[in-house]
Residue frames relative to the residue before (quaternion, step in Angstrom):
aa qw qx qy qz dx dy dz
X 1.0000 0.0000 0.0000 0.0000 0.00 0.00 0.00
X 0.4438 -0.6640 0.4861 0.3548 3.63 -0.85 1.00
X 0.4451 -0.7098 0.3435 0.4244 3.40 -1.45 0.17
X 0.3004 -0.7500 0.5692 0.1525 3.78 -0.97 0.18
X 0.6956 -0.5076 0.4155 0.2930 3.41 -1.27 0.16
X 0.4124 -0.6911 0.4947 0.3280 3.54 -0.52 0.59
X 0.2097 -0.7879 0.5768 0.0506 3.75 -0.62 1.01
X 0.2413 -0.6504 0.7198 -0.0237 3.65 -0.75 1.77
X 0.2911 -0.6448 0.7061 0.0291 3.04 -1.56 1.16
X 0.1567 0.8801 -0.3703 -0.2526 3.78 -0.06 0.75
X 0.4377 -0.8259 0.3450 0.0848 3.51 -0.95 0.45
X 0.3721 0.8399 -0.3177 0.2349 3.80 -0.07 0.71
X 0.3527 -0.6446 0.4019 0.5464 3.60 -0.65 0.04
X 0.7531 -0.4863 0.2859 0.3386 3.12 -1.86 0.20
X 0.4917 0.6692 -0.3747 0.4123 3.33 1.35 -0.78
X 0.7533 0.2223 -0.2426 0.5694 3.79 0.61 -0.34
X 0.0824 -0.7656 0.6249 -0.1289 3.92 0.59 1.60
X 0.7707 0.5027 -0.1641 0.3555 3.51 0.29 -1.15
X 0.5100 0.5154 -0.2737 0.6319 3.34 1.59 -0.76
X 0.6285 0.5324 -0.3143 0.4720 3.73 0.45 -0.83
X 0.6269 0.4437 -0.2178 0.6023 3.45 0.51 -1.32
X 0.7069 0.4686 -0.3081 0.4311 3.75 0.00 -0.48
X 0.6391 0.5053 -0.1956 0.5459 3.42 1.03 -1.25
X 0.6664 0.3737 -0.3396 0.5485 3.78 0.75 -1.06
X 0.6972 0.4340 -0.4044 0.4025 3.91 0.42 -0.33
X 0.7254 0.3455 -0.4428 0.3979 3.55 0.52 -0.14
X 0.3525 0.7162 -0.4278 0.4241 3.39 1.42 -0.47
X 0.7917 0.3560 -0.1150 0.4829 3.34 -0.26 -1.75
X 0.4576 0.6698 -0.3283 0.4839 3.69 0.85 -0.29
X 0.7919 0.3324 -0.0531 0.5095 3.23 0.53 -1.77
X 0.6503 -0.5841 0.4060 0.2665 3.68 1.40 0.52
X 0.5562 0.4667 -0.3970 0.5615 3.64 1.50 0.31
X 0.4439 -0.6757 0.5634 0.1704 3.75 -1.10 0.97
X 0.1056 -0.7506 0.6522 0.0046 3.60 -0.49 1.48
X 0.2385 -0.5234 0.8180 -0.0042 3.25 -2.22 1.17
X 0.2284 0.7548 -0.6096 0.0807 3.27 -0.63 1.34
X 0.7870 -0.4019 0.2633 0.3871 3.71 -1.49 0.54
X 0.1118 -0.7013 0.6049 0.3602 3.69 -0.39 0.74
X 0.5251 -0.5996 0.5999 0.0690 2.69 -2.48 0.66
X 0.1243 -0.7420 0.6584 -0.0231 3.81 -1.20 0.77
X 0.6546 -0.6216 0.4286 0.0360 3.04 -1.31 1.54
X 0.7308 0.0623 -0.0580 0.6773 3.29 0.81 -0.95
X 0.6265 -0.5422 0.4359 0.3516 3.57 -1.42 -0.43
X 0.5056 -0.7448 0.4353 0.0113 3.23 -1.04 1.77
X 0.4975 -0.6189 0.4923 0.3564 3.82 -0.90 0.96
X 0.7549 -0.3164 0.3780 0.4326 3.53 -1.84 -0.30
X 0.8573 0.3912 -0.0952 0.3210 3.28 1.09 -1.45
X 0.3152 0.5534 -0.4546 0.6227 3.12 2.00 0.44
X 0.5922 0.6153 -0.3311 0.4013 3.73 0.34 -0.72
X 0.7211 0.4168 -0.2497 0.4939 3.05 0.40 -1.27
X 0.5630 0.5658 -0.4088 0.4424 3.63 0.74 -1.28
X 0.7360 0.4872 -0.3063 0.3565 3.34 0.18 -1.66
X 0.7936 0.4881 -0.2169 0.2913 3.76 0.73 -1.11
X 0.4485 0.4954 -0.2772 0.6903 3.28 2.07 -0.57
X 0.7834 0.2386 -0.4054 0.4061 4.10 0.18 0.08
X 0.3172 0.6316 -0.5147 0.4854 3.72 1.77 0.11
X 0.7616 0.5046 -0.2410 0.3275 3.47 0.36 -1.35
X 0.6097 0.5262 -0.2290 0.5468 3.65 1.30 -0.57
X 0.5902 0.4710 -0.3524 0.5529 3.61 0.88 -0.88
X 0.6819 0.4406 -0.3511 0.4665 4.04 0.58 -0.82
X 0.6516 0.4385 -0.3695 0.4967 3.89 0.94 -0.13
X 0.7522 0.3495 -0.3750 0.4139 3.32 0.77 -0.19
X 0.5555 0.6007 -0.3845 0.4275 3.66 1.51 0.01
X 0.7130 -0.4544 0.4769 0.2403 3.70 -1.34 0.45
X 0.5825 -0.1938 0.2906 0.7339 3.68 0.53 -1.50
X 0.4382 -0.6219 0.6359 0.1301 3.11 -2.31 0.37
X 0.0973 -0.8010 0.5751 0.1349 3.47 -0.97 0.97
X 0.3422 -0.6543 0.6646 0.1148 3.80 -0.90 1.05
X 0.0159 0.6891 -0.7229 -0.0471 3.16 -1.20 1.38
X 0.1063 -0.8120 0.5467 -0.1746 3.14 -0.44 1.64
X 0.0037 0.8620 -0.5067 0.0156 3.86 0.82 0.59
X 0.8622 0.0717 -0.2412 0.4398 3.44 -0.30 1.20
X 0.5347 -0.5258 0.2224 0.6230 3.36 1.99 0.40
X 0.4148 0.6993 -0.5646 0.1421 3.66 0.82 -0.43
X 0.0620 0.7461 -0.6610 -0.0504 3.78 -1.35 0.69
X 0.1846 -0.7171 0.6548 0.1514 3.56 -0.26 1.16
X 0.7610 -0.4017 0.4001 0.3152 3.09 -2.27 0.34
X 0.4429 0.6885 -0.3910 0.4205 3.91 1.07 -0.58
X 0.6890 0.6194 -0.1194 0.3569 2.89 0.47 -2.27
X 0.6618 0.5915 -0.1848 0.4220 2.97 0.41 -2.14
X 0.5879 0.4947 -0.4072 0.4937 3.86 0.60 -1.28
X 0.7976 0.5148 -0.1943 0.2469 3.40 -0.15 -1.58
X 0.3936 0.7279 -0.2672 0.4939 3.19 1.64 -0.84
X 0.8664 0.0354 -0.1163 0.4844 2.86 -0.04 -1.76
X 0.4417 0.5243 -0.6420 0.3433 3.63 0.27 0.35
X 0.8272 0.2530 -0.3599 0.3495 3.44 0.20 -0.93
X 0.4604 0.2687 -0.6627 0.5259 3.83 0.60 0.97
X 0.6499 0.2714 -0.6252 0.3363 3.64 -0.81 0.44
X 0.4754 0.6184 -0.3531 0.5166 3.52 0.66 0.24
X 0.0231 -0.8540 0.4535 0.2540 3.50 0.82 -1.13
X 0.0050 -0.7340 0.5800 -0.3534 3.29 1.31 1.96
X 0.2772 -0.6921 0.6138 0.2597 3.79 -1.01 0.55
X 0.0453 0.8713 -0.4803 -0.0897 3.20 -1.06 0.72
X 0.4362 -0.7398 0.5123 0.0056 3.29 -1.04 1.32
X 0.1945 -0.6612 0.7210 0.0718 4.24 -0.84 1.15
X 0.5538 -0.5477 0.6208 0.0890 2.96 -2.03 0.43
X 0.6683 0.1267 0.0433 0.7318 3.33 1.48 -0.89
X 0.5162 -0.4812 0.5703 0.4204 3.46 -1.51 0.94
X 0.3239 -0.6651 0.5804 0.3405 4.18 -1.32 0.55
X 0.6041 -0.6112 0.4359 0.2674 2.83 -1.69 1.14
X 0.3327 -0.5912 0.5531 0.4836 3.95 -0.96 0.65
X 0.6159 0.5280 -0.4879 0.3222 4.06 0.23 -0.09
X 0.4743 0.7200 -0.4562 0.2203 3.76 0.60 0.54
């Protein structure tokens, strides 16, 4: 198999958008292919939600390892899913910030 870029799946709550965006630019910078949460403009129903979180979960199977941007340790309940889905997966995963025990 030729080689290919390592593909990062990132992961976080929305509240830290800009971190994300930051995180996907040095990533991709550094020549590594980023899958990151898509983003919406205005606020999104239950069932956009769902949609979005069942294709979060697909983007982490097609990624290598998962990075958690988690600025000040924060892990929301989103997160938390993805987390552990992608160790049942056996995806390595990597935080920006040690995670707070207050999540």
């Amino acid at each position: 198999m030729p080689n290919r870029p390592e593909i990062v799946c990132i992961c976080g709550s929305t509240r830290f958008a800009d971190e994300m965006r930051a995180a996907n630019r040095d990533l991709t910078f550094a020549g590594i292919i980023v899958v990151a949460p898509g983003e919406a403009d205005e606020p999104i129903t239950d069932d956009q939600k769902a949609i979005l979180g069942g294709l979060h979960l697909r983007k982490i199977d097609l990624a290598d390892r998962v990075l958690v941007v988690n600025p000040g340790g924060y892990i929301g309940e989103s997160t938390s899913r993805e987390i552990d889905y992608a160790h049942a997966t056996g995806k390595p995963v990597s935080f920006t910030a040690p995670a707070s025990a207050a999540t």
